[in-house]
Backbone as XML, in Angstrom:
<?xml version="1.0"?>
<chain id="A" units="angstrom">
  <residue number="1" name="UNK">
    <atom name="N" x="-201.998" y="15.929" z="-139.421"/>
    <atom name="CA" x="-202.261" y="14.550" z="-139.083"/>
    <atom name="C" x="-200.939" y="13.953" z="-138.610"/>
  </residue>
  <residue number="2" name="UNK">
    <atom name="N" x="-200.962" y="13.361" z="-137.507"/>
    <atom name="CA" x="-199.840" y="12.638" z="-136.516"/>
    <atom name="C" x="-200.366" y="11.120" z="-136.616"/>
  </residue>
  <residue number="3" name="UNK">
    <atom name="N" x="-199.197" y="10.098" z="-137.164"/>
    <atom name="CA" x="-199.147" y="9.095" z="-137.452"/>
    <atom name="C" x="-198.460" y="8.312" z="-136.431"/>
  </residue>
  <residue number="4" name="UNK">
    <atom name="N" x="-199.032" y="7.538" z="-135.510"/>
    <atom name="CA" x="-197.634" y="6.649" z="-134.701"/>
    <atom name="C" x="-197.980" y="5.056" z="-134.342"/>
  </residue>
  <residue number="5" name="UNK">
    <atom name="N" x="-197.373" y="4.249" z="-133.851"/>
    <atom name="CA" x="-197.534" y="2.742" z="-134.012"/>
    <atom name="C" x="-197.225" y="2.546" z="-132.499"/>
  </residue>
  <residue number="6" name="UNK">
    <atom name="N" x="-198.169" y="2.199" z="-131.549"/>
    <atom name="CA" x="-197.994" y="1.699" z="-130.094"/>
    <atom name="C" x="-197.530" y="0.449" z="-130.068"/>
  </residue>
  <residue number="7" name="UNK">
    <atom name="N" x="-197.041" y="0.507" z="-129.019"/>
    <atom name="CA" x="-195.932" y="-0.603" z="-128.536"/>
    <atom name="C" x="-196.679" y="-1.475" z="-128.227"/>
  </residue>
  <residue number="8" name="UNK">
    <atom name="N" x="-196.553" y="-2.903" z="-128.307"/>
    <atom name="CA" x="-197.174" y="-3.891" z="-127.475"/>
    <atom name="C" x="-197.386" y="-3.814" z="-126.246"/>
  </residue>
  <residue number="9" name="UNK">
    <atom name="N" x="-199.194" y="-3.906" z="-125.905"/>
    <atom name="CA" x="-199.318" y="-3.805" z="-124.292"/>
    <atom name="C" x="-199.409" y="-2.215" z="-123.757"/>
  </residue>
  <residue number="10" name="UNK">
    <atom name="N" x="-199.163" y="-1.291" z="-124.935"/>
    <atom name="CA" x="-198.724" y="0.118" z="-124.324"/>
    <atom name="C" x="-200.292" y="0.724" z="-124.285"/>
  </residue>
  <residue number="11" name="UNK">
    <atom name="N" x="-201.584" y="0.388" z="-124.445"/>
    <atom name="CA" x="-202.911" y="0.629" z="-124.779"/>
    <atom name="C" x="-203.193" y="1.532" z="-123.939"/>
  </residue>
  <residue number="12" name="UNK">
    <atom name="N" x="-203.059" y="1.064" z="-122.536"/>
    <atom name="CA" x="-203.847" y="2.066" z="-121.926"/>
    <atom name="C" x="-202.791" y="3.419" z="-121.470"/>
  </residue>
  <residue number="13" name="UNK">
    <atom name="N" x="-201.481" y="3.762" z="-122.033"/>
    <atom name="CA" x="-200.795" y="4.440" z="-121.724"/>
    <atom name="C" x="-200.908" y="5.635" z="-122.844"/>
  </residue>
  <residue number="14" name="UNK">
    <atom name="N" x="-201.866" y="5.957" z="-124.178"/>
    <atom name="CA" x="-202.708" y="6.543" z="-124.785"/>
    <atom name="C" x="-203.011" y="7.737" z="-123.656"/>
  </residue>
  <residue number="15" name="UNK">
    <atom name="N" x="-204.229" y="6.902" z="-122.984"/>
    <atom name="CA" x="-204.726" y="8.152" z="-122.288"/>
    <atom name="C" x="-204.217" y="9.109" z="-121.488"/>
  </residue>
  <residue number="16" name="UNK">
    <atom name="N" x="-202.858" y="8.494" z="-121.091"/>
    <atom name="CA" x="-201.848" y="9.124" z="-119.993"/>
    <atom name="C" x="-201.563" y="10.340" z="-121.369"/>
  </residue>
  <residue number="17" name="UNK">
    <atom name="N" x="-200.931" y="10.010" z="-122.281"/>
    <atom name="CA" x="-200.456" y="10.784" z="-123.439"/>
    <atom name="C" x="-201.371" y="12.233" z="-123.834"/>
  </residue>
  <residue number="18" name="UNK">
    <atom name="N" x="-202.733" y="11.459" z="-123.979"/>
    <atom name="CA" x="-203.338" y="12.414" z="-124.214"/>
    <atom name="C" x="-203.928" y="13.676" z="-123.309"/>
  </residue>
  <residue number="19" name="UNK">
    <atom name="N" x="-204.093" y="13.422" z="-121.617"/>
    <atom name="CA" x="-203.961" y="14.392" z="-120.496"/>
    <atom name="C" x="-202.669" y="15.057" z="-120.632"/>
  </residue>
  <residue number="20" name="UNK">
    <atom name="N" x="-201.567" y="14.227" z="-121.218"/>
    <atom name="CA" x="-200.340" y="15.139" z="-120.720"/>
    <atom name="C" x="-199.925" y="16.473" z="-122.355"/>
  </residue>
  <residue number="21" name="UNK">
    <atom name="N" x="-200.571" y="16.217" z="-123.454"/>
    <atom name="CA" x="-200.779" y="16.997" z="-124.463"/>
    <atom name="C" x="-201.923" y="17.342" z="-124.283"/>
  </residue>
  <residue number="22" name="UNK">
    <atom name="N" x="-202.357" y="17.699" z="-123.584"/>
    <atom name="CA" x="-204.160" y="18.705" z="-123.203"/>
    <atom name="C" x="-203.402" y="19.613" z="-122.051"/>
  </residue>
  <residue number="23" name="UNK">
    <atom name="N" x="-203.071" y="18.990" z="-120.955"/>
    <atom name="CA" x="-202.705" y="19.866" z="-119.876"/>
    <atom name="C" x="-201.325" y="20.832" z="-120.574"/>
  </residue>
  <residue number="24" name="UNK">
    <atom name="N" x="-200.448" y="20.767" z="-121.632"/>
    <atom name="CA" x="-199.138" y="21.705" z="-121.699"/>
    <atom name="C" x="-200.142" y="22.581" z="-122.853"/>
  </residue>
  <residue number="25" name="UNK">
    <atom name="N" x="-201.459" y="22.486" z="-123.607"/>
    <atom name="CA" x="-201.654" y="23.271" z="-124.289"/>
    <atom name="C" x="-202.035" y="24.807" z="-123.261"/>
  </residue>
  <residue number="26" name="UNK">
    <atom name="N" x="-201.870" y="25.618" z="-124.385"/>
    <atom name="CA" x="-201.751" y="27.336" z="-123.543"/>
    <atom name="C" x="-202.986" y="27.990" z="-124.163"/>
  </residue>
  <residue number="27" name="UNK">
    <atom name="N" x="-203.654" y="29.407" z="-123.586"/>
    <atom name="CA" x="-204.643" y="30.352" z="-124.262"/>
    <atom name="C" x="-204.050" y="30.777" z="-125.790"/>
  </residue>
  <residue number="28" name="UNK">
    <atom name="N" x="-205.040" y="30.635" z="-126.051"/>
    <atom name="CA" x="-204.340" y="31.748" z="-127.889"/>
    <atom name="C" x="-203.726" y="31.020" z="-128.709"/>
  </residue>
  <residue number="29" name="UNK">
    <atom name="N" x="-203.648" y="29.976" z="-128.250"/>
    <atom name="CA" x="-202.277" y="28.760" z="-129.026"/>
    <atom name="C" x="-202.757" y="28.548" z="-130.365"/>
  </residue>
  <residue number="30" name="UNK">
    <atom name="N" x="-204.271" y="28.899" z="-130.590"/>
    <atom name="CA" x="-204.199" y="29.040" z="-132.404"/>
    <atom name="C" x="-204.887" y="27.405" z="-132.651"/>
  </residue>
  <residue number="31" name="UNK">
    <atom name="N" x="-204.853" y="26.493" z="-132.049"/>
    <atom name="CA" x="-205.719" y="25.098" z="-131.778"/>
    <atom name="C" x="-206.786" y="25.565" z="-132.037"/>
  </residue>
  <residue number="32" name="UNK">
    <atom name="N" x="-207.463" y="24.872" z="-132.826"/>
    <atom name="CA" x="-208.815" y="24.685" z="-133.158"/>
    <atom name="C" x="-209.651" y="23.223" z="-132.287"/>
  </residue>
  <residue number="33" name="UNK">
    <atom name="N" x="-208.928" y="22.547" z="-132.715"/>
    <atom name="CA" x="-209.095" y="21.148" z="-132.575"/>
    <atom name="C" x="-208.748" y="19.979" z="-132.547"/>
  </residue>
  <residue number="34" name="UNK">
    <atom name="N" x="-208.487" y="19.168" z="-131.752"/>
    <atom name="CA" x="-207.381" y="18.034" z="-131.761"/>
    <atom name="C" x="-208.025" y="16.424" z="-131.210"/>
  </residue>
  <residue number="35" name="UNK">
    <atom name="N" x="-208.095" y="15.671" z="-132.169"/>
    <atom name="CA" x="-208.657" y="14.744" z="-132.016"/>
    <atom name="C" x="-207.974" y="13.174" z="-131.623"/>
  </residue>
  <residue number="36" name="UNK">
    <atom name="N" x="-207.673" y="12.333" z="-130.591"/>
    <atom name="CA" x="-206.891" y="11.094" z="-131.316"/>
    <atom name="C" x="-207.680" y="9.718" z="-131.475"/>
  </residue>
  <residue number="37" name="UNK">
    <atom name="N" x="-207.365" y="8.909" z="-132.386"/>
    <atom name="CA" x="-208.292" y="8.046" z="-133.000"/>
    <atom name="C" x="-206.964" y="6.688" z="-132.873"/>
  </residue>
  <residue number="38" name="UNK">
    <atom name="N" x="-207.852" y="5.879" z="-133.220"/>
    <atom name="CA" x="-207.125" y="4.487" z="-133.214"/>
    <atom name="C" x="-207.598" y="3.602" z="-134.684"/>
  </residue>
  <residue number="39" name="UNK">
    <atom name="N" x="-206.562" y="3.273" z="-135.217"/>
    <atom name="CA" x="-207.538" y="2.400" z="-136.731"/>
    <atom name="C" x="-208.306" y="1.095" z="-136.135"/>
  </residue>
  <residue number="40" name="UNK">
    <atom name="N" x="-209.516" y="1.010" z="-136.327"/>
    <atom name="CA" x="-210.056" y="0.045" z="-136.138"/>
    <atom name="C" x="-209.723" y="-1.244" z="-136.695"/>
  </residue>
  <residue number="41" name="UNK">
    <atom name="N" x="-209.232" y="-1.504" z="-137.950"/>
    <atom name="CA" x="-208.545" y="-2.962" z="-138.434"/>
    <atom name="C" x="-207.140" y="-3.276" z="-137.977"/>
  </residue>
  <residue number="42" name="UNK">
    <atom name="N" x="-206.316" y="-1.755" z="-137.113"/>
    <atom name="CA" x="-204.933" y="-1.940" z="-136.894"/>
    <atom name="C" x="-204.743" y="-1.109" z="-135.459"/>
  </residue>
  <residue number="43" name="UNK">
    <atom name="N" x="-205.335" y="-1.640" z="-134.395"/>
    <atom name="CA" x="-205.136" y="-0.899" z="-133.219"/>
    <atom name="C" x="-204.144" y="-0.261" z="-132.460"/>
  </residue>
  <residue number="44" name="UNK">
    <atom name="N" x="-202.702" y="-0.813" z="-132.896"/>
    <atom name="CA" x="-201.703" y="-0.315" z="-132.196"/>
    <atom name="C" x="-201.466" y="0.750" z="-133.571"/>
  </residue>
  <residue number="45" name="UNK">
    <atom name="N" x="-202.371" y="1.323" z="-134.212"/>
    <atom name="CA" x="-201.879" y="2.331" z="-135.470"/>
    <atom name="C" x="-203.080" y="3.823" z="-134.565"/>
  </residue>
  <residue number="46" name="UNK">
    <atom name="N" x="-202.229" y="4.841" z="-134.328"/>
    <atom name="CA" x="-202.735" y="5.780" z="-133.485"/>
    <atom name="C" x="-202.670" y="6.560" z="-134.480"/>
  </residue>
  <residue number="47" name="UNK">
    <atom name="N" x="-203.723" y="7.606" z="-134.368"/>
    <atom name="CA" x="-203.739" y="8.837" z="-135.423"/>
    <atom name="C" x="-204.443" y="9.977" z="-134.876"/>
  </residue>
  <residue number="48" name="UNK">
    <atom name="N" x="-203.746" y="11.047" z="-134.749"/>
    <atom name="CA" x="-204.066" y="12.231" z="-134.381"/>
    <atom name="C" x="-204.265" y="13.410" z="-134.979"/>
  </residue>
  <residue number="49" name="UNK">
    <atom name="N" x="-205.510" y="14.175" z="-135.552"/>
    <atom name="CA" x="-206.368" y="15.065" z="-136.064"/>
    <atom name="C" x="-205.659" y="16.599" z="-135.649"/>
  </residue>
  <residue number="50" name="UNK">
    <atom name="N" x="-204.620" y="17.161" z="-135.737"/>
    <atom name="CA" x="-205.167" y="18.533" z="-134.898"/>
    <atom name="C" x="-204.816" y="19.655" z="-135.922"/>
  </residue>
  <residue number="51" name="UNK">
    <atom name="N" x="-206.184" y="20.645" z="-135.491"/>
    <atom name="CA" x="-206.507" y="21.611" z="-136.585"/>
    <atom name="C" x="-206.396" y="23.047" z="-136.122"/>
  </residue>
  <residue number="52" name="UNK">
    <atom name="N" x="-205.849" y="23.343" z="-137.087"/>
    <atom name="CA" x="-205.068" y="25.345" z="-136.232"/>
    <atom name="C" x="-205.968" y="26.215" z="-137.207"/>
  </residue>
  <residue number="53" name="UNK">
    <atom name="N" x="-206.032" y="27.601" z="-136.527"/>
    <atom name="CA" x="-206.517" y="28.808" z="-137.266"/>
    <atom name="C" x="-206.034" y="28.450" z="-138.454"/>
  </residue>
  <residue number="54" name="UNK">
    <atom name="N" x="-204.760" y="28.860" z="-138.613"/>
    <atom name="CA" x="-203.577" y="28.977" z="-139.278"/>
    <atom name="C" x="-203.007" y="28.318" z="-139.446"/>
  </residue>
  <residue number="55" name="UNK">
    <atom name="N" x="-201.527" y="28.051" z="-140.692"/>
    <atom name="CA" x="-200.559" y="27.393" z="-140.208"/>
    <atom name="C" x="-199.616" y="28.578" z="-139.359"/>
  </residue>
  <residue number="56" name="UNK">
    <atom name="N" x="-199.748" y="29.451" z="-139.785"/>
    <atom name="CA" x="-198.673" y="30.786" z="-139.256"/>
    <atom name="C" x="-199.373" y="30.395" z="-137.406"/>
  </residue>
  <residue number="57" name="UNK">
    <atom name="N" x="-200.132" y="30.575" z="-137.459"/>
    <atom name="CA" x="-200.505" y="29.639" z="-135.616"/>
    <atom name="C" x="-199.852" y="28.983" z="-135.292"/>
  </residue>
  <residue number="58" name="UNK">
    <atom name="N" x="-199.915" y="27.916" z="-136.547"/>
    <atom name="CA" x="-199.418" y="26.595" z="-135.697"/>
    <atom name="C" x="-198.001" y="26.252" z="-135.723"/>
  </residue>
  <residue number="59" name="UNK">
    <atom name="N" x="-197.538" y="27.401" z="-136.793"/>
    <atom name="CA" x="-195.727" y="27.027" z="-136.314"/>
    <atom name="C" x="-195.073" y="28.216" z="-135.610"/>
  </residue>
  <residue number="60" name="UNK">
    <atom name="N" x="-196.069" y="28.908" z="-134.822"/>
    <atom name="CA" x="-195.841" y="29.905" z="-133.564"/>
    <atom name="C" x="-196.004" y="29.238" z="-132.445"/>
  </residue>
  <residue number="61" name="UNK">
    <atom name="N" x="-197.041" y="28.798" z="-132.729"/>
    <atom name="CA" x="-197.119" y="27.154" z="-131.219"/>
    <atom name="C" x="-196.093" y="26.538" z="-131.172"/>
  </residue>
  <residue number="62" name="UNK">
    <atom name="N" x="-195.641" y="25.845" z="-132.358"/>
    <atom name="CA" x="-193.845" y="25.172" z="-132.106"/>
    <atom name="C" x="-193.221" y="25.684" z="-131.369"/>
  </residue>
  <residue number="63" name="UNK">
    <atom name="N" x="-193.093" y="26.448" z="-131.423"/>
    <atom name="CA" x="-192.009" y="27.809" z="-130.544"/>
    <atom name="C" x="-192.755" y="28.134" z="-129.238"/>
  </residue>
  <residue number="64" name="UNK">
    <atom name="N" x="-193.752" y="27.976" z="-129.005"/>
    <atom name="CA" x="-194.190" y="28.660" z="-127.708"/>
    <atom name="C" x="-193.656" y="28.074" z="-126.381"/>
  </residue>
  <residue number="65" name="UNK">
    <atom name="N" x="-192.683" y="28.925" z="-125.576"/>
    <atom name="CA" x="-192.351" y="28.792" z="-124.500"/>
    <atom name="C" x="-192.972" y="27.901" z="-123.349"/>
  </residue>
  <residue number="66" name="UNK">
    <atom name="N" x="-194.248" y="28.675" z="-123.130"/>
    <atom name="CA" x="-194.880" y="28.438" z="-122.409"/>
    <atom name="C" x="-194.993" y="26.690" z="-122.115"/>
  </residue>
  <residue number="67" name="UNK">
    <atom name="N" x="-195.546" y="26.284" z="-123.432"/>
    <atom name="CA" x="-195.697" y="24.478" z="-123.776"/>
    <atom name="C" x="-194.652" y="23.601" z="-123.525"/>
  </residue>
  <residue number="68" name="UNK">
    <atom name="N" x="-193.521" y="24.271" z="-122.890"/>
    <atom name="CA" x="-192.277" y="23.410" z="-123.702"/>
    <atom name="C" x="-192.322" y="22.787" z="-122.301"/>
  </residue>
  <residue number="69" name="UNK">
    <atom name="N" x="-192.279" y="23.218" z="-121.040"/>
    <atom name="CA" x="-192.155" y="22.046" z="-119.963"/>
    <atom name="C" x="-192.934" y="20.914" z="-119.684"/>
  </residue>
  <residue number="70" name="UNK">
    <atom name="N" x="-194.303" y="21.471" z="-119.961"/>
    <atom name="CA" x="-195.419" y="20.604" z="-120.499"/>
    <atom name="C" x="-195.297" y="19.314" z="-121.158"/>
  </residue>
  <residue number="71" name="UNK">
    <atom name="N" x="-194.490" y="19.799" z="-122.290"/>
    <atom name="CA" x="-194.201" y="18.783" z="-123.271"/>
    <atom name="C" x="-193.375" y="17.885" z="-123.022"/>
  </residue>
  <residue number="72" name="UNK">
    <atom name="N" x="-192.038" y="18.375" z="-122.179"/>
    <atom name="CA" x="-191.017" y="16.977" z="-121.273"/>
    <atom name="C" x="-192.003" y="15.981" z="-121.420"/>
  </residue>
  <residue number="73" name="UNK">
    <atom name="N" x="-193.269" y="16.078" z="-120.685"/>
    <atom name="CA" x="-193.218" y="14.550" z="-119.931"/>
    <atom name="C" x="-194.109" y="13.979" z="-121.255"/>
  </residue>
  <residue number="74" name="UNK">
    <atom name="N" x="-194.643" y="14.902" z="-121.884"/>
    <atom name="CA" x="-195.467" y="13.980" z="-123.148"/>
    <atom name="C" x="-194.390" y="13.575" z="-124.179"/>
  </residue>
  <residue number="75" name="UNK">
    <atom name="N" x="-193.136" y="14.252" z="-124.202"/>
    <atom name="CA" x="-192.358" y="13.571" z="-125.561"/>
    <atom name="C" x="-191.429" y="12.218" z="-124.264"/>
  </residue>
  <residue number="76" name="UNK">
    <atom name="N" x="-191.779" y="12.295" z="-123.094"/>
    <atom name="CA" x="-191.329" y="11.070" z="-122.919"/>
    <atom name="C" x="-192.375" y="9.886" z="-122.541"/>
  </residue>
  <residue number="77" name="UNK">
    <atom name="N" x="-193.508" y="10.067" z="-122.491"/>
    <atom name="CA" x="-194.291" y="9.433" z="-122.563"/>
    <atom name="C" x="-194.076" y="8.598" z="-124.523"/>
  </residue>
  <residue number="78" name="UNK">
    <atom name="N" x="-193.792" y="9.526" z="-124.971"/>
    <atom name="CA" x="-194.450" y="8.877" z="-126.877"/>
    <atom name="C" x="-193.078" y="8.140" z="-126.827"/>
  </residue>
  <residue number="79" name="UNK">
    <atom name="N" x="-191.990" y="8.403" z="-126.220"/>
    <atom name="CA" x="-190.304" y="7.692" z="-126.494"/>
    <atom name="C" x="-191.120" y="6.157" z="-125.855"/>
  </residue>
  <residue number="80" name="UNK">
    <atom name="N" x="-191.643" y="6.005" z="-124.802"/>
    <atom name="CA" x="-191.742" y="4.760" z="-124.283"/>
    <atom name="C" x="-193.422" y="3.968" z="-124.514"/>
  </residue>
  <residue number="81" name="UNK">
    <atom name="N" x="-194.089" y="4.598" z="-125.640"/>
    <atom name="CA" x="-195.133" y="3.612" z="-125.780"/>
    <atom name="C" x="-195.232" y="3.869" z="-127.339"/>
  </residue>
  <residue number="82" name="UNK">
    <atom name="N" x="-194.586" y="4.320" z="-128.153"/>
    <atom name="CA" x="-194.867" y="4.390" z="-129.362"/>
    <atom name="C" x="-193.171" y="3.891" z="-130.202"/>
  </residue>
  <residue number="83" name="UNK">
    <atom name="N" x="-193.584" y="2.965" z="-131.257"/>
    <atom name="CA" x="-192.564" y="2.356" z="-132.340"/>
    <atom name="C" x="-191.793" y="3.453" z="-132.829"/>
  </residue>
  <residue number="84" name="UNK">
    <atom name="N" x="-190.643" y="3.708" z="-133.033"/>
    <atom name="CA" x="-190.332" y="4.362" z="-133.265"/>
    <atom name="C" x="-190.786" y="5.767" z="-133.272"/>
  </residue>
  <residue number="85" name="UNK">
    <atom name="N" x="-190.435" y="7.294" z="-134.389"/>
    <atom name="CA" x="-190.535" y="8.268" z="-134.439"/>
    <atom name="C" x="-192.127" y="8.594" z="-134.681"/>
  </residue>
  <residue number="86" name="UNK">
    <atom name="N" x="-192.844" y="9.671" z="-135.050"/>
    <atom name="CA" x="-194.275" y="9.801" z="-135.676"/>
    <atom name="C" x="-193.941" y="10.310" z="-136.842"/>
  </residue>
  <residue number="87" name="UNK">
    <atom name="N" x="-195.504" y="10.100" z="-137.765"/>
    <atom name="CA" x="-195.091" y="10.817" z="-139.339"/>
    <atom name="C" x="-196.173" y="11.661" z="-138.850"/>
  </residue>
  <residue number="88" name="UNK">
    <atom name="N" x="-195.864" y="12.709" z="-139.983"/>
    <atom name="CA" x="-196.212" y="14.222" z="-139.738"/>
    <atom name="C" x="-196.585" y="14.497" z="-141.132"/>
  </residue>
  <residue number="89" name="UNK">
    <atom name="N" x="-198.008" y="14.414" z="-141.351"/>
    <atom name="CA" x="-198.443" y="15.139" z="-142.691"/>
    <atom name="C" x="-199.500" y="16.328" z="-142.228"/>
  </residue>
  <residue number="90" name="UNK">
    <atom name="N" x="-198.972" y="17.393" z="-143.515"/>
    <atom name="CA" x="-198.899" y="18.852" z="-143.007"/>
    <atom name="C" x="-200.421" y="19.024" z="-144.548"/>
  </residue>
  <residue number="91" name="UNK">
    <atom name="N" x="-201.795" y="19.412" z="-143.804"/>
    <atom name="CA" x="-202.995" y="18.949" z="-144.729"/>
    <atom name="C" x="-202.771" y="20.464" z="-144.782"/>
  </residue>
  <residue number="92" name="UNK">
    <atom name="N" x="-204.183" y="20.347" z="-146.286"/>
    <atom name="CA" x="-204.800" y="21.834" z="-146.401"/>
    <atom name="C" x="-206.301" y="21.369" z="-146.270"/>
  </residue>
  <residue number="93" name="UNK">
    <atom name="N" x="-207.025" y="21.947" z="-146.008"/>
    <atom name="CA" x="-208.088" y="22.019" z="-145.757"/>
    <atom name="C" x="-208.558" y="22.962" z="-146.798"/>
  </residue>
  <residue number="94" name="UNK">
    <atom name="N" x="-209.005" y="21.859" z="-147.461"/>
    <atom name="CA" x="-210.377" y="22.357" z="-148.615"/>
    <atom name="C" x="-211.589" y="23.068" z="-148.626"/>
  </residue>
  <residue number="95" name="UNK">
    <atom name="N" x="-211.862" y="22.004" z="-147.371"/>
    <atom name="CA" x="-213.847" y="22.056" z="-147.309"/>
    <atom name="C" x="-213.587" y="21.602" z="-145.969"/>
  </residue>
  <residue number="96" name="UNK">
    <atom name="N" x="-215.241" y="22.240" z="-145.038"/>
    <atom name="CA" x="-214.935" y="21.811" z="-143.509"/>
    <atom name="C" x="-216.675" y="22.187" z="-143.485"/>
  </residue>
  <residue number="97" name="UNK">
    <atom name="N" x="-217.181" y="20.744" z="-142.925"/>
    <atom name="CA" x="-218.453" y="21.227" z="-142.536"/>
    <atom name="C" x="-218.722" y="20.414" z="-141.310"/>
  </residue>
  <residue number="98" name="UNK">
    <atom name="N" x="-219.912" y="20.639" z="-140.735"/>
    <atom name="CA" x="-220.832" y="19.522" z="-139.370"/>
    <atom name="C" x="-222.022" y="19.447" z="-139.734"/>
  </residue>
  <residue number="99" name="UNK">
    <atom name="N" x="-222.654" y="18.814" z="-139.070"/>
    <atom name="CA" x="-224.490" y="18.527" z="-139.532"/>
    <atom name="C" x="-224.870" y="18.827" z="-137.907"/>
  </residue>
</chain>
């Protein structure tokens, strides 16, 4: 779970964010699923879902080459529409179902 606080006015620059972290993801990258949400009582409060095989996946993805030019323009996209840094809580997954 990715925690971050948008800038005033920065709303529709979200979606730019989120094409530019879809387009640097790679095959095999171990992603399951990646969701981003907005709090409904606190809108400039952004929160992002993303779920790996693994963690051994997902801190091989850190490292993956491939993503990293990709990523230029999305870690400068988050420098100029998001409050400061993001928080980063690292879940376990208990239970996982759908209907």
């Amino acid at each position: 779970m990715i925690t971050s606080r948008l800038k005033p006015g920065r709303d529709d620059d979200l979606a730019t964010l989120t094409a530019q972290l879809k387009a640097a993801e790679q095959p095999d990258s171990g992603l399951v699923h990646a969701t981003a949400t907005r709090d409904s009582k606190d809108p400039s409060r952004v929160i992002m879902f993303v779920v790996f095989e693994s963690e051994e996946k997902a801190r091989e993805r850190e490292k993956d080459s491939r993503r990293q030019e990709g990523l230029t323009a999305a870690r400068t996209t988050m420098i100029e529409i998001f409050e400061g840094g993001p928080e980063f809580s690292d879940l376990t997954v208990v239970d996982d179902w759908s209907h």
